[in-house]
C-alpha positions as CSV (number, residue, x, y, z in Angstrom):
1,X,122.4,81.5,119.1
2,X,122.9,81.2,115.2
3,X,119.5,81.9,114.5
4,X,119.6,85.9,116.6
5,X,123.0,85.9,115.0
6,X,121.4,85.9,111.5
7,X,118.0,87.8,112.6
8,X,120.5,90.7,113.8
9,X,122.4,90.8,110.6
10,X,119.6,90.3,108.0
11,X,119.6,93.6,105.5
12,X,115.6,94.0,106.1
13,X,115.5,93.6,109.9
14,X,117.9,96.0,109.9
15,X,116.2,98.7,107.8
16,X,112.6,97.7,108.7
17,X,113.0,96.3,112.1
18,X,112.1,92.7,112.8
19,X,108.8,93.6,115.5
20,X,107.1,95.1,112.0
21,X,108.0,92.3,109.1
22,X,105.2,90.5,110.2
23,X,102.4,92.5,111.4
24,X,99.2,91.6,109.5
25,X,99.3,94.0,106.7
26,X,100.4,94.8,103.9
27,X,104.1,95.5,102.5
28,X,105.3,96.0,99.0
29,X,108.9,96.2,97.4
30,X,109.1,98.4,94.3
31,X,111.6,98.8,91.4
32,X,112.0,98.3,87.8
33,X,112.6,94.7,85.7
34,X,115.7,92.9,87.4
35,X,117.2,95.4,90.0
36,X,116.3,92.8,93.2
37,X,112.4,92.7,94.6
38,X,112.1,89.0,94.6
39,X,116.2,88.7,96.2
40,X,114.8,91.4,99.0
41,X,111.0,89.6,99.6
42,X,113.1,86.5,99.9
43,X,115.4,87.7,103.3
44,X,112.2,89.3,104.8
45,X,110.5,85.8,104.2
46,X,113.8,84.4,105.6
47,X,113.9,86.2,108.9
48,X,110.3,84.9,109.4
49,X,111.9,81.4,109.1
50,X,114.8,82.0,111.3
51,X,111.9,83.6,114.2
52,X,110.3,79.9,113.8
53,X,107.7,80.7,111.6
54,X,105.8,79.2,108.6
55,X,105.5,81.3,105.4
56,X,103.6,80.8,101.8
57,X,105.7,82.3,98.7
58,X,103.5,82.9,95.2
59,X,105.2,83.1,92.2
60,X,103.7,84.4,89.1
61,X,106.5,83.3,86.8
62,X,108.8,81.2,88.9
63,X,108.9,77.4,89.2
64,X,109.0,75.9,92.5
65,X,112.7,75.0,92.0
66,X,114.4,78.4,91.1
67,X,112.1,79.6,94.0
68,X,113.7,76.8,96.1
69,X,117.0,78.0,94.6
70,X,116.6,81.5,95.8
71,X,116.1,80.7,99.1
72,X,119.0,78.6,99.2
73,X,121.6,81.6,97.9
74,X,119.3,84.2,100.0
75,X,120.6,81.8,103.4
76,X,124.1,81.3,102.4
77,X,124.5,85.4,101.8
78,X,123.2,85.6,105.1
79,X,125.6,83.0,106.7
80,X,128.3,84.3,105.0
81,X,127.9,88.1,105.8
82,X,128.6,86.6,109.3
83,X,132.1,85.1,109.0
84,X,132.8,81.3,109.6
85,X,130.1,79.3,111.1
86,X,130.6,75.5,111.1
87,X,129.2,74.6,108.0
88,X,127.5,71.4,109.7
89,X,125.7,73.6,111.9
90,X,124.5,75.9,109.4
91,X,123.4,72.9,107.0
92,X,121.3,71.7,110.2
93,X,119.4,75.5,110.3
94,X,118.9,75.3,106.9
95,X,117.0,71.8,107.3
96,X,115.3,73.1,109.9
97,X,113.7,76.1,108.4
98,X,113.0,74.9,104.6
99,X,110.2,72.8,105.3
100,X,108.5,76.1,106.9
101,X,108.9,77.5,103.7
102,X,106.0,76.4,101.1
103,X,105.8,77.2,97.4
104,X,103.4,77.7,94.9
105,X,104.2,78.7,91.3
106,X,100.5,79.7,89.4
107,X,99.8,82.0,86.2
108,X,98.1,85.5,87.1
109,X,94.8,84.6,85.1
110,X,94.9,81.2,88.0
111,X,96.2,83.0,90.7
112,X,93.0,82.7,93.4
113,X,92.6,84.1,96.7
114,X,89.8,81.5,97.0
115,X,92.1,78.9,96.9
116,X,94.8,80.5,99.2
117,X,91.8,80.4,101.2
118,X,90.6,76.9,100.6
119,X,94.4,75.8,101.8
120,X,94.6,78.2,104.7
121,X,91.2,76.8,106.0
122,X,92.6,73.1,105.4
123,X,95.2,73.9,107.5
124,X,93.6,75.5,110.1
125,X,90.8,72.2,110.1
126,X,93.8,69.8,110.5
127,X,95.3,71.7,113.5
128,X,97.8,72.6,111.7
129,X,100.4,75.8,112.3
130,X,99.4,79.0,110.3
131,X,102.2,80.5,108.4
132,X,103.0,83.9,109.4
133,X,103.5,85.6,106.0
134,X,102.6,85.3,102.4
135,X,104.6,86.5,99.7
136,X,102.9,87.5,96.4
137,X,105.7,87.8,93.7
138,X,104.6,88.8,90.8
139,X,101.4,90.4,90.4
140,X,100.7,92.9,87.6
141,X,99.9,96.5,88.9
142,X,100.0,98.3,85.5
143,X,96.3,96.5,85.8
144,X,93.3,97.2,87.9
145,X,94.3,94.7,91.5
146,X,92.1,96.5,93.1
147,X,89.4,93.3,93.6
148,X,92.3,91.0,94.5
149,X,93.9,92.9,96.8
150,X,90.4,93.2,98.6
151,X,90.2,89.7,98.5
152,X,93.8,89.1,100.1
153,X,93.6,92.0,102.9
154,X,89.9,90.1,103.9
155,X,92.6,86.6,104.1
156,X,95.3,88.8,105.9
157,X,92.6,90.1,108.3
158,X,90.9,86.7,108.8
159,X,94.5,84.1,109.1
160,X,96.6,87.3,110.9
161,X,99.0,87.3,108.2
162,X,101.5,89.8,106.5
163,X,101.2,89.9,103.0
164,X,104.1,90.9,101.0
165,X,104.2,92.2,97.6
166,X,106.6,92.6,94.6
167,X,105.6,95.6,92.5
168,X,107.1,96.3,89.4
169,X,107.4,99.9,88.3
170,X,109.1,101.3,85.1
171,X,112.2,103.0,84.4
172,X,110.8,106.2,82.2
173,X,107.4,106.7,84.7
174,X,108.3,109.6,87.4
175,X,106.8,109.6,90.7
176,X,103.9,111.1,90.9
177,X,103.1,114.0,93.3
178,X,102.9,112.6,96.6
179,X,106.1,110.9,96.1
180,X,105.3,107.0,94.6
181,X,105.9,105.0,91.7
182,X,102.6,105.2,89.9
183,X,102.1,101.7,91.0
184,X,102.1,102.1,94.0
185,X,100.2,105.3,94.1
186,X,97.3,104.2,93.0
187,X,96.8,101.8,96.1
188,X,98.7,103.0,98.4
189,X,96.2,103.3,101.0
190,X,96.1,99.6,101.2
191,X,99.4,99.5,102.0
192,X,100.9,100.6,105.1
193,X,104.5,99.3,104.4
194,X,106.9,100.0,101.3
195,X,110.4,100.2,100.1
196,X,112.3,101.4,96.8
197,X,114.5,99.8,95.3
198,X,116.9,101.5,92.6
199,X,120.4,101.2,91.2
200,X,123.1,103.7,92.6
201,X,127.0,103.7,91.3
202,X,127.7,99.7,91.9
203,X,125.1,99.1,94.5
204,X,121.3,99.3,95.0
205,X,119.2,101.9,97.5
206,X,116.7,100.7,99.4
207,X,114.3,103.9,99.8
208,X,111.6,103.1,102.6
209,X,108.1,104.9,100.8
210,X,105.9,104.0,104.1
211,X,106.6,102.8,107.3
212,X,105.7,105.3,109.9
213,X,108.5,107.5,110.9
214,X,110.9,105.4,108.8
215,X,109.6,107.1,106.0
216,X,112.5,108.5,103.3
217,X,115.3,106.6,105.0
218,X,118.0,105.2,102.8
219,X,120.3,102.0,102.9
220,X,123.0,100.9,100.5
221,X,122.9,97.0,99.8
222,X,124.7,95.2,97.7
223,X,123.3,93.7,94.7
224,X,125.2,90.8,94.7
225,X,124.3,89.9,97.9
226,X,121.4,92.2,99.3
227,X,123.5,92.6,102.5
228,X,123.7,95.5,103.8
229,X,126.8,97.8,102.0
């Protein structure tokens, strides 16, 4: 029961709807330096966790224990936006779904999509359950991705996973005509999910660039938190 209870009330499932958070493609959260992408790929990879399943996070710049650290805070927000739960049973959630969570902390100029490979097939050779989702936080689209992003949707088609992405845009760059940060625009026909994130008054929009006929919806979430405002 605590697990649907948390599902229900996570801010993404409620603006992107669980059924689509892990569909084999690809998703991408967009804003400038420091306003929340990693905080908001964290709950999508969280409700993954809560439906049972395994993800892979990649960090670019974080080490494994502030990554560990986010989830940790990205769970109690959760809990808490709920109101009292018995902290013993929450504690015994939270055991459950960490070790479904597993980290890897690389520099861009190692980052491989060989080896994500390499480990994938390992896993698969051992009988051993797929993760659902990857999360690549980090990546640097002010440069050509276009190989590496080849690379990972071959992975994504061949393993059935989602592959989420943070994407960092700047604060002085308008959109360009069709209506994306400039990051984004340049490959966004690779992506068929995307959300905006930007500051407004004392709490942060989430703007949803591509998701069907979700398209130009907007949510208030706090930043504190990322629940929903």
């Amino acid at each position: 029961m605590l697990r649907k209870d948390l599902i229900q009330k996570s801010p993404v499932v409620q603006i992107l709807g669980s059924e689509y958070l892990g569909q084999g493609k690809f998703g991408a959260v967009v804003s400038r330096a420091g306003v929340g992408k990693t905080q908001f790929l964290v709950q999508i990879a969280i409700s993954l966790l809560l439906e049972g399943k395994k993800i892979i996070h990649i960090s670019l710049y974080d080490p494994i224990d502030k990554i560990n650290v986010r989830y940790k805070e990205g769970y109690t927000n959760l809990i808490d936006s709920i109101g009292y739960i018995d902290p013993q049973k929450a504690a015994r959630l939270w055991d459950d779904i960490a070790p479904c969570k597993f980290g890897i902390t690389c520099h861009e100029n190692t980052f491989s999509p060989k080896n994500i490979r390499d480990y994938l097939v390992s896993l698969k050779k051992n009988s051993l359950e797929m993760p659902a989702m990857i999360v690549v936080d980090g990546l640097d689209f002010d440069r050509d991705c276009s190989v590496v992003l080849d690379r990972l949707s071959e992975l994504g088609s061949e393993f059935s996973l989602a592959i989420w992405f943070s994407m960092k845009s700047h604060r002085e760059q308008p959109f360009t005509d069709k209506g994306f940060p400039v990051q984004l625009d340049r490959v966004q026909g690779r992506f068929d999910k995307a959300v905006y994130l930007q500051p407004k008054e004392d709490k942060i929009e989430v703007v949803i660039l591509k998701d069907g006929i979700k398209v130009n919806e907007r949510h208030l979430i706090e930043p504190a938190t990322m629940m929903l405002a």
